[in-house]
N, C-alpha and C positions, 0 to 999 in steps of 0.2 A: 504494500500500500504506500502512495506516493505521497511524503511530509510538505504542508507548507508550510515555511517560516515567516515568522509576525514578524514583520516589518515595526521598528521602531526607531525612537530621534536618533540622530546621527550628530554629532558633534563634529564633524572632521572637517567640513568647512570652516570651521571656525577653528582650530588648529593649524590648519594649514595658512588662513590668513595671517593668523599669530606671528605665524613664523616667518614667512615672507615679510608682513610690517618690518621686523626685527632683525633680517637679513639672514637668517640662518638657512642653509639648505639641510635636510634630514640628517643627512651626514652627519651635520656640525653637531643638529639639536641634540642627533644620540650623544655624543660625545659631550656637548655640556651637563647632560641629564648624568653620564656615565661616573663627571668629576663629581655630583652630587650624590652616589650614588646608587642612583636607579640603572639595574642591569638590563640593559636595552641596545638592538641592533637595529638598524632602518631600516629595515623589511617589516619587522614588526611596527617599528611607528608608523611606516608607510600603510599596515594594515588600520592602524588609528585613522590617519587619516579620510580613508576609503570608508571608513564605516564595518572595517569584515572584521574588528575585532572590538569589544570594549576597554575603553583605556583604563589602567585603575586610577584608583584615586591618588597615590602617591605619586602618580606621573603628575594630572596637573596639579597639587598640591607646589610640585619641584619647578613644573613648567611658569607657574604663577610668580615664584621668586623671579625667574629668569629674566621673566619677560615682563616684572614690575608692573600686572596689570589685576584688575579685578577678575573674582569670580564666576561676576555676570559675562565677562568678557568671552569666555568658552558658551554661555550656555545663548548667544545673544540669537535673537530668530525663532526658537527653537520652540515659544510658544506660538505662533505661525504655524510650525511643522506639526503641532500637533494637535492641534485645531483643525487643520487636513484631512489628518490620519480618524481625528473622528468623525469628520466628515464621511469619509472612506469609510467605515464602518455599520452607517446608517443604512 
């Protein structure tokens, strides 16, 4: 029998913009996340990004130092997206 999977928010726009603002290419971010660190290689963040993985909380916890920005700063849109999604539900 063939699974679907529930769609839900995705943060990774808003990571990626993070990071781009801030100049970092993935590369970089693993590696400043790495000094702080969170064991991390950019394939995985890059799955952050895309949405194929959830981030934990210690990443933007570390990523929020880095990039000296608010909380709201990752979640920003996201009630948009899910207002959508309950749309999509009805």
């Amino acid at each position: 029998m063939e699974q679907k999977l529930r769609r839900d928010l995705n943060m990774g726009a808003n990571l990626k913009k993070l990071r781009l603002e801030n100049g970092y290419s993935q590369e970089k971010i693993c590696a400043k996340l790495q000094l702080y660190g969170c064991d991390i290689i950019r394939s995985t963040y890059e799955k952050y990004e895309h949405g194929k993985l959830n981030i934990p909380i210690s990443i933007i916890v570390t990523l929020k130092k880095i990039y000296k920005c608010e909380y709201n700063d990752f979640f920003d849109g996201l009630e948009y997206e899910l207002k959508n999604l309950q749309n999509e539900s009805e």
